[in-house]
N, CA, C and O atoms as CSV, one atom per row, in Angstrom:
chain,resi,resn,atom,element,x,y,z
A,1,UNK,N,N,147.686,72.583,-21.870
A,1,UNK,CA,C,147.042,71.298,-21.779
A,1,UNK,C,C,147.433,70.418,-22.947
A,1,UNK,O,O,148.387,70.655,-23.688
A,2,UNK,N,N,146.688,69.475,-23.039
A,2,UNK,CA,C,147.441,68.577,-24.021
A,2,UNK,C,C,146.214,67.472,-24.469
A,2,UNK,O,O,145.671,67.056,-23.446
A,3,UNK,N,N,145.658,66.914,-25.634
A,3,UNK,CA,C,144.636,66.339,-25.845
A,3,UNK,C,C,145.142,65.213,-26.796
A,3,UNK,O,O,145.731,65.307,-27.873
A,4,UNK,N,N,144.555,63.607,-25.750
A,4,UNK,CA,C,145.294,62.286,-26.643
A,4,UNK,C,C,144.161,61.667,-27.418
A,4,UNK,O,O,143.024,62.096,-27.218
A,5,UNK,N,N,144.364,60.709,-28.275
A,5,UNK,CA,C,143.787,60.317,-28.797
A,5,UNK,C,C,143.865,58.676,-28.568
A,5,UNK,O,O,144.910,58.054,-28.758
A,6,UNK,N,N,142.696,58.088,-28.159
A,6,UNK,CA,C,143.152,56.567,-27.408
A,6,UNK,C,C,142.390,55.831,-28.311
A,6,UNK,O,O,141.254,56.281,-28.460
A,7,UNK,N,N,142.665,54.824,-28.969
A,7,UNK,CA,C,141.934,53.379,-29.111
A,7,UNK,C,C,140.981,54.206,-30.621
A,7,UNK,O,O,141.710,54.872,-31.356
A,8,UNK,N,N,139.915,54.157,-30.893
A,8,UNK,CA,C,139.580,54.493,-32.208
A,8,UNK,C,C,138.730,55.497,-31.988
A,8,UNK,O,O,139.024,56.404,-32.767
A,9,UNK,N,N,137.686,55.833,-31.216
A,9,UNK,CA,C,137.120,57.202,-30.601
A,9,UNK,C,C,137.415,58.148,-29.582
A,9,UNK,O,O,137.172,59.350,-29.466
A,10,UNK,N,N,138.147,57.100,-28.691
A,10,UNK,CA,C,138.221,58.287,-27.240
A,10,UNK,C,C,139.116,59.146,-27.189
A,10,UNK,O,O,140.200,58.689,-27.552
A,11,UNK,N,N,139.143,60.569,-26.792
A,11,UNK,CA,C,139.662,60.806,-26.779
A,11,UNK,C,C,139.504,61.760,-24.849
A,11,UNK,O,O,138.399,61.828,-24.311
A,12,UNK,N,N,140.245,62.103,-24.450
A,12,UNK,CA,C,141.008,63.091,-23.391
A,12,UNK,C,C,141.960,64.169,-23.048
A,12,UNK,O,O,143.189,64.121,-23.116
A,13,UNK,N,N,141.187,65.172,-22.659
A,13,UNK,CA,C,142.199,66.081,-21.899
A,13,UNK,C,C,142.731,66.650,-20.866
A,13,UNK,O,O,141.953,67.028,-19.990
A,14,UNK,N,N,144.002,66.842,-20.704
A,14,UNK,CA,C,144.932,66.814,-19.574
A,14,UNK,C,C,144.417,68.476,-19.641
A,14,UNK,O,O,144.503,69.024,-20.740
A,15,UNK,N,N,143.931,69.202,-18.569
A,15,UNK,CA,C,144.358,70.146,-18.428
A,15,UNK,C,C,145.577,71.296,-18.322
A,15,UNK,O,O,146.411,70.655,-17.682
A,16,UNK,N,N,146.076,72.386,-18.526
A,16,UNK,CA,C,147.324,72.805,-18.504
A,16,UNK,C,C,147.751,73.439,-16.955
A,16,UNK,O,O,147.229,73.225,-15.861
A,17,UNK,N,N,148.475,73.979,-17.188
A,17,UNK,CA,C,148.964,74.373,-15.669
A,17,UNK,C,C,149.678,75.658,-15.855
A,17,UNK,O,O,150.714,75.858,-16.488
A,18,UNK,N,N,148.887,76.555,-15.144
A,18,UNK,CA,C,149.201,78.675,-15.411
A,18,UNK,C,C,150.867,78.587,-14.514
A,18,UNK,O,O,151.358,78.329,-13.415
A,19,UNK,N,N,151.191,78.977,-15.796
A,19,UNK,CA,C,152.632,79.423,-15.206
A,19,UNK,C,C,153.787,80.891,-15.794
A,19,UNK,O,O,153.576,81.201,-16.966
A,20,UNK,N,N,154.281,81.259,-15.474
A,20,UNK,CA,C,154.782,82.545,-15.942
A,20,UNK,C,C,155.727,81.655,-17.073
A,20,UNK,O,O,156.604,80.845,-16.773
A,21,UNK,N,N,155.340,82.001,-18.313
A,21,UNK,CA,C,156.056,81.847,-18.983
A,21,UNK,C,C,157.538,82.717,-19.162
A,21,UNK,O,O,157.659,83.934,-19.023
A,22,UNK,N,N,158.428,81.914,-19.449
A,22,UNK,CA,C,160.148,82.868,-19.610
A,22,UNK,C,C,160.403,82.207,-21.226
A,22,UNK,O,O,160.801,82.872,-22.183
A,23,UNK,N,N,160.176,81.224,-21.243
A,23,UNK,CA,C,160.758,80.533,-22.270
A,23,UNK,C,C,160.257,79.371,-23.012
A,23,UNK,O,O,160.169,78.405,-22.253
A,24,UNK,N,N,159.953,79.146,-24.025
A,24,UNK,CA,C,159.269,77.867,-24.420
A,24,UNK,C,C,159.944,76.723,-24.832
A,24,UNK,O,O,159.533,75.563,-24.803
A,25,UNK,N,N,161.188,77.215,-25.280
A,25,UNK,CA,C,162.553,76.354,-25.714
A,25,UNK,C,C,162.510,74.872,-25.046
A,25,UNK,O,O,162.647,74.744,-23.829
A,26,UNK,N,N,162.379,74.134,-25.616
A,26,UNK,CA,C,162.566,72.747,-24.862
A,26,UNK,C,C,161.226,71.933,-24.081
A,26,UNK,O,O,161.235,70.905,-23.404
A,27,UNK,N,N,159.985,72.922,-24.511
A,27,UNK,CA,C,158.652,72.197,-23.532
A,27,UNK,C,C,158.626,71.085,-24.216
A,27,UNK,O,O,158.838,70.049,-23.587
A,28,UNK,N,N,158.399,71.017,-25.463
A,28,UNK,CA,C,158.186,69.444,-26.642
A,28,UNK,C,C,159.087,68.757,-26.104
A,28,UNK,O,O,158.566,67.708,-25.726
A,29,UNK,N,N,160.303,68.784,-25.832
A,29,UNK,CA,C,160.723,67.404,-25.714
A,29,UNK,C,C,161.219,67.149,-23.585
A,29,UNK,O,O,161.792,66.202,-23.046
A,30,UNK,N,N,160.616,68.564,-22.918
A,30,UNK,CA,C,160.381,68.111,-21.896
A,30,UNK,C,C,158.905,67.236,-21.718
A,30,UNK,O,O,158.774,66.451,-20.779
A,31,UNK,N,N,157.995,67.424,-22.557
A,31,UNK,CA,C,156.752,66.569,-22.572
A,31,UNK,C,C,157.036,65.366,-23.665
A,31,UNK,O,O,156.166,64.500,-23.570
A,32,UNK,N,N,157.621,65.198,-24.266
A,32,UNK,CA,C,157.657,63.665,-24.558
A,32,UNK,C,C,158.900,62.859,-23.964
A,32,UNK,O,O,159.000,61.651,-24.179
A,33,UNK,N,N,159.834,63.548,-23.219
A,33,UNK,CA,C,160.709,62.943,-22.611
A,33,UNK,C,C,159.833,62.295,-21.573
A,33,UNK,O,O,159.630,61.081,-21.523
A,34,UNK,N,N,159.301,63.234,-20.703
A,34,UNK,CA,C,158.064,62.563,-19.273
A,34,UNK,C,C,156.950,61.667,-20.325
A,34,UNK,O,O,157.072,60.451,-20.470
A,35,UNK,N,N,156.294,62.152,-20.744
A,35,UNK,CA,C,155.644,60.883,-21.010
A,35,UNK,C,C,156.247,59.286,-21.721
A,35,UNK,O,O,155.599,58.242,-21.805
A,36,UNK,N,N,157.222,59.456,-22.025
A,36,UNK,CA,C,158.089,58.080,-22.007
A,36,UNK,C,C,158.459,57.558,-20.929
A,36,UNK,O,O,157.940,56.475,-20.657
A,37,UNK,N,N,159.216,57.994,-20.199
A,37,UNK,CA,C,159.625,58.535,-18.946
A,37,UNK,C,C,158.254,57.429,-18.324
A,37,UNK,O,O,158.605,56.264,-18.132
A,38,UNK,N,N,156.531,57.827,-17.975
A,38,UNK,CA,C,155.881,57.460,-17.342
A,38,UNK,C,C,155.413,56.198,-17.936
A,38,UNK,O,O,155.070,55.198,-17.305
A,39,UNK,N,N,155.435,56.354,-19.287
A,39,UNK,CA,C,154.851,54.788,-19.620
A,39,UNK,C,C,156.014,53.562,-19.334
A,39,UNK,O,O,155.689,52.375,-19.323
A,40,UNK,N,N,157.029,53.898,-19.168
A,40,UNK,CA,C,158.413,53.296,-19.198
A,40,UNK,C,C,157.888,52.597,-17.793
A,40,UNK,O,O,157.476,51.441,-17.699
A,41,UNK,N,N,158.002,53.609,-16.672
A,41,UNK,CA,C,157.452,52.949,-15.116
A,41,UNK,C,C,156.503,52.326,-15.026
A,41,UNK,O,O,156.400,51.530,-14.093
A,42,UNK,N,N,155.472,52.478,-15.981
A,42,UNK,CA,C,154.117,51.754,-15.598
A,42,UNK,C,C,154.236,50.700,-16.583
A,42,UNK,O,O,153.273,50.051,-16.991
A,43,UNK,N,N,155.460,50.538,-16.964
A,43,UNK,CA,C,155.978,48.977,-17.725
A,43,UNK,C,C,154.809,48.520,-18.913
A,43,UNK,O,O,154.232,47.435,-18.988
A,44,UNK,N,N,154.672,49.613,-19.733
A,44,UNK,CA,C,153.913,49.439,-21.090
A,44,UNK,C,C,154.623,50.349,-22.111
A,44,UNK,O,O,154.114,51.265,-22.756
A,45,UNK,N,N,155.831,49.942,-22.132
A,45,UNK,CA,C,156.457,50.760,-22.869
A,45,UNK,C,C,157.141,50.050,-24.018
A,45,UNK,O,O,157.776,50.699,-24.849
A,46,UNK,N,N,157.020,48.641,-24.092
A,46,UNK,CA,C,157.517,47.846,-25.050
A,46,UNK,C,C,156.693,46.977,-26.187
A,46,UNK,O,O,155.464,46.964,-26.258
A,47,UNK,N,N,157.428,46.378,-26.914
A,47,UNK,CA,C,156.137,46.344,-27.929
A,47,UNK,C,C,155.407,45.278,-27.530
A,47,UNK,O,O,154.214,45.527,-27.703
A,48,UNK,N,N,155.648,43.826,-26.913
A,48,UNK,CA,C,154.570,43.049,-26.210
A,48,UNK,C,C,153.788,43.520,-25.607
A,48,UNK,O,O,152.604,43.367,-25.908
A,49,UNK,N,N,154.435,44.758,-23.827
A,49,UNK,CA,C,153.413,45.044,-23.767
A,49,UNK,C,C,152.575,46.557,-23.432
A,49,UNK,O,O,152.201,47.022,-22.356
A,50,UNK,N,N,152.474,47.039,-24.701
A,50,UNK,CA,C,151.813,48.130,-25.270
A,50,UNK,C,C,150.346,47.780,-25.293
A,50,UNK,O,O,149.447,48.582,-25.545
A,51,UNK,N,N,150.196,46.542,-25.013
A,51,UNK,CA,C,148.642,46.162,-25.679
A,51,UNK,C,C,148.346,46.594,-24.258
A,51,UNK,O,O,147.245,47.108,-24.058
A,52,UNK,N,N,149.043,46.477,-23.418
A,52,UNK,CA,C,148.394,46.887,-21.900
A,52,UNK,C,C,147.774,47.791,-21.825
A,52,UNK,O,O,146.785,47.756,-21.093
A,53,UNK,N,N,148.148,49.153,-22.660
A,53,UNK,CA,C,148.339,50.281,-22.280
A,53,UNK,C,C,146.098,50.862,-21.910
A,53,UNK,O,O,145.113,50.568,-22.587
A,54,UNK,N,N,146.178,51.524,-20.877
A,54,UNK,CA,C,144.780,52.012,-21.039
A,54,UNK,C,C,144.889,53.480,-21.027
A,54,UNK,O,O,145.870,54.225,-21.030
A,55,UNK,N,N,143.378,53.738,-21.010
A,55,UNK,CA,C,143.341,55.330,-20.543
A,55,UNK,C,C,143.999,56.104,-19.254
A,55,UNK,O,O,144.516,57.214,-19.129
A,56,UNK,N,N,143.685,54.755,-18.136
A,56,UNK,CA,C,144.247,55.522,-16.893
A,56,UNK,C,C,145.204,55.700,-17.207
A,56,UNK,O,O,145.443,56.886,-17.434
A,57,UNK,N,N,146.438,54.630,-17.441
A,57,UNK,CA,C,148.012,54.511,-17.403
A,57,UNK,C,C,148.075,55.983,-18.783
A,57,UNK,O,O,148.951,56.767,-18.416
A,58,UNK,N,N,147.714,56.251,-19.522
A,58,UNK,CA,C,148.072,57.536,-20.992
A,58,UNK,C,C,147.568,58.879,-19.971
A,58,UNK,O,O,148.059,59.972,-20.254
A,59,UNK,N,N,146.970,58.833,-19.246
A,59,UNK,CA,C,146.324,60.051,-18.274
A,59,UNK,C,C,147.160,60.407,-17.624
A,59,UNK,O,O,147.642,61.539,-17.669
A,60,UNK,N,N,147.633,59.162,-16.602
A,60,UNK,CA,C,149.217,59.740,-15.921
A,60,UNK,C,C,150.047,60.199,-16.597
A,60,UNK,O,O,150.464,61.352,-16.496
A,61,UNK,N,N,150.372,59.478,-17.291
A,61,UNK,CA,C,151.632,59.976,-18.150
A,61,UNK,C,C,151.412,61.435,-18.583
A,61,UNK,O,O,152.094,62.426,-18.322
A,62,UNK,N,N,150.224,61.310,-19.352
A,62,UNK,CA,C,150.448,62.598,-19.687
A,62,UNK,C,C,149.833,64.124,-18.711
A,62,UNK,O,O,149.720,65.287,-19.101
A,63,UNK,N,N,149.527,63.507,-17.340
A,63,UNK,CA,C,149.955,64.586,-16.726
A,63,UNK,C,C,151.092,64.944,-15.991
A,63,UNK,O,O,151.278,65.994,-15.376
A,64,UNK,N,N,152.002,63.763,-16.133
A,64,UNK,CA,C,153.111,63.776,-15.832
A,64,UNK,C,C,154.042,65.202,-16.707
A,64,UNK,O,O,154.681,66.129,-16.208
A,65,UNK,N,N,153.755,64.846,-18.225
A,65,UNK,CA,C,154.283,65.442,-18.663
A,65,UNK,C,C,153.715,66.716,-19.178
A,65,UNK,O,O,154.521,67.602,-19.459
A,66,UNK,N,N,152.779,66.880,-19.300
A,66,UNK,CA,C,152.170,68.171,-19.058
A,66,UNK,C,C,152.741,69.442,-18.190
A,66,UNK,O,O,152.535,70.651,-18.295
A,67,UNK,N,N,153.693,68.522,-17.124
A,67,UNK,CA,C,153.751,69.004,-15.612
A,67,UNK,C,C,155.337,69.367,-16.115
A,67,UNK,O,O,155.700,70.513,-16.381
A,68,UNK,N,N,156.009,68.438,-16.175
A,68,UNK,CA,C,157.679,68.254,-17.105
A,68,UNK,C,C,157.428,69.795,-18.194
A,68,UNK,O,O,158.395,70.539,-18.029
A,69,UNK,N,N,156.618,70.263,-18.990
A,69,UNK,CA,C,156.668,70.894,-19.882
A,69,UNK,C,C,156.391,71.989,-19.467
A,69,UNK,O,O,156.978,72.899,-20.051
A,70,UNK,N,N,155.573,72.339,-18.506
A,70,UNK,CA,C,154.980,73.638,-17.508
A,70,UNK,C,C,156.465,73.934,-16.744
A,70,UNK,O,O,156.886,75.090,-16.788
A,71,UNK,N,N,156.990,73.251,-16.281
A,71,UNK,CA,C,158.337,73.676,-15.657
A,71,UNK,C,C,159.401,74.471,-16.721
A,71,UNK,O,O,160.072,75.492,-16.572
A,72,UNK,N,N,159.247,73.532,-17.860
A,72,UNK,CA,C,160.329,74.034,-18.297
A,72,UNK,C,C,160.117,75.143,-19.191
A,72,UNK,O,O,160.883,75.605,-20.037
A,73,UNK,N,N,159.231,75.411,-18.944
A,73,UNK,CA,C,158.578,77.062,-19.934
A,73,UNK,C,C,158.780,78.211,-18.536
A,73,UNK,O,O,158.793,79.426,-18.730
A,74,UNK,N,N,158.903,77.706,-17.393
A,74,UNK,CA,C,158.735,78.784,-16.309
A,74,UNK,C,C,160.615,79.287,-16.338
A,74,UNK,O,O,161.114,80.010,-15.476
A,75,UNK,N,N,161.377,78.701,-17.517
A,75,UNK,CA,C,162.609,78.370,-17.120
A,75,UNK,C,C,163.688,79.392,-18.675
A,75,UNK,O,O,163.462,79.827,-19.805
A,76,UNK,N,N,164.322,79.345,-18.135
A,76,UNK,CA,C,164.942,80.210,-19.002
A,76,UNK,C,C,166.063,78.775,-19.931
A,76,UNK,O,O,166.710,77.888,-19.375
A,77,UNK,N,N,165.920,79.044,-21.461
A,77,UNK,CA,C,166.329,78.132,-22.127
A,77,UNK,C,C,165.885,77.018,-21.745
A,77,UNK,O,O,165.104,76.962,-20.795
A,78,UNK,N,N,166.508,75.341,-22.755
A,78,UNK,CA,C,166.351,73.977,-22.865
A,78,UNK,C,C,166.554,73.466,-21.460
A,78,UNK,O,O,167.248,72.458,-21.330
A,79,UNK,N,N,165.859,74.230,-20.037
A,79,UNK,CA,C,166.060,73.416,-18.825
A,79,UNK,C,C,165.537,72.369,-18.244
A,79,UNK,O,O,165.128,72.482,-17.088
A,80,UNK,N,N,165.446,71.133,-18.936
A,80,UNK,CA,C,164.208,70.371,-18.497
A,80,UNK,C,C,164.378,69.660,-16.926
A,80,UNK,O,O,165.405,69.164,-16.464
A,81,UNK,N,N,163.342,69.750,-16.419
A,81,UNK,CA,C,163.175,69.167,-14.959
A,81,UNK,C,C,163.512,68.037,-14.682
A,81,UNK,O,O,163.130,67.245,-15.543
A,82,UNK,N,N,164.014,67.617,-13.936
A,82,UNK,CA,C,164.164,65.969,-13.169
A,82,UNK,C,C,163.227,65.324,-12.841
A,82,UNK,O,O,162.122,65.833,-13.028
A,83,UNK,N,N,163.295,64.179,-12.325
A,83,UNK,CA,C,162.454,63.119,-11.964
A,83,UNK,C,C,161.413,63.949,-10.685
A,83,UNK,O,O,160.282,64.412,-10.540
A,84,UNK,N,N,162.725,63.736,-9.927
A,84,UNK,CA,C,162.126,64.229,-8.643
A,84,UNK,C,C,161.425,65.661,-8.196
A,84,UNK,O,O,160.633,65.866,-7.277
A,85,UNK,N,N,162.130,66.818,-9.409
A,85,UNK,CA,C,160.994,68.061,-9.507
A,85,UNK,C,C,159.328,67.704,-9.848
A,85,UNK,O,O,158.225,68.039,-9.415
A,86,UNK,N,N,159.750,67.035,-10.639
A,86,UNK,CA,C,158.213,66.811,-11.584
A,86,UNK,C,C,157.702,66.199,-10.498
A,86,UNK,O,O,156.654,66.669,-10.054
A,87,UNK,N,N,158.313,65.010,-9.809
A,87,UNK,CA,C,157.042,64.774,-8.730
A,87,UNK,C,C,156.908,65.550,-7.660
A,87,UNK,O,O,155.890,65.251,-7.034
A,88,UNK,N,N,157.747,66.758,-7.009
A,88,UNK,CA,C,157.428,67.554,-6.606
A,88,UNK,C,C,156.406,68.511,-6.978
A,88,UNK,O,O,156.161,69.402,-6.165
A,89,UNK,N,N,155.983,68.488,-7.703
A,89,UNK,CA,C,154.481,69.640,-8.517
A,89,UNK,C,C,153.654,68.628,-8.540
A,89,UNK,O,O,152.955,68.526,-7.531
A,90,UNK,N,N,153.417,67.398,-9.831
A,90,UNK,CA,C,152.485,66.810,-9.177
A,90,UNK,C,C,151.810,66.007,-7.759
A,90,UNK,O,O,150.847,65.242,-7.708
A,91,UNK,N,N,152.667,66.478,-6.705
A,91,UNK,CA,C,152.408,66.075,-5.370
A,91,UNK,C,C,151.555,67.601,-4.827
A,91,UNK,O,O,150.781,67.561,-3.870
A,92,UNK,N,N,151.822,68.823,-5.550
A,92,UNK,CA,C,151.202,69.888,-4.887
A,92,UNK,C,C,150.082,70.276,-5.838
A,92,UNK,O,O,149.760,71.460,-5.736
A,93,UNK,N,N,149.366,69.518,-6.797
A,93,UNK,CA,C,148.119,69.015,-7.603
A,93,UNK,C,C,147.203,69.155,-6.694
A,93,UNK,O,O,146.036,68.855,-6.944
């Protein structure tokens, strides 16, 4: 799982996702690759407009990548998932 810290008190957590671990190599930057990755699409990824950003839009993301990082631990070495895997798992959520 993964726990953010939003705005000056709130905070949230993404639950994790049970998976046979093989390998851990590469989960960190399969989870901050996806969560860039999601704020990028939900077009708050720049510095104007960041001010957008809320809880919902930091929730996706980071179960986006939560999801990106669960794959790539089920995976032998730095294999990080694609676009279209990752939304394949979070579609079976």
């Amino acid at each position: 799982g993964a726990t953010a810290w939003f705005g000056t008190h709130e905070t949230f957590t993404v639950k994790g996702k049970a998976v046979n671990v093989i390998d851990t190599v590469g989960a960190g930057d399969s989870f901050l690759a996806a969560l860039l990755s999601s704020l990028r699409e939900q077009q708050v990824l720049t510095k104007t407009s960041f001010d957008g950003l809320t809880a919902d839009i930091l929730a996706k993301a980071m179960r986006m990548a939560n999801i990106a990082a669960s794959i790539t631990c089920s995976r032998l070495g730095a294999d990080l998932p694609d676009r279209a895997m990752i939304a394949k798992h979070l579609e079976q959520k």
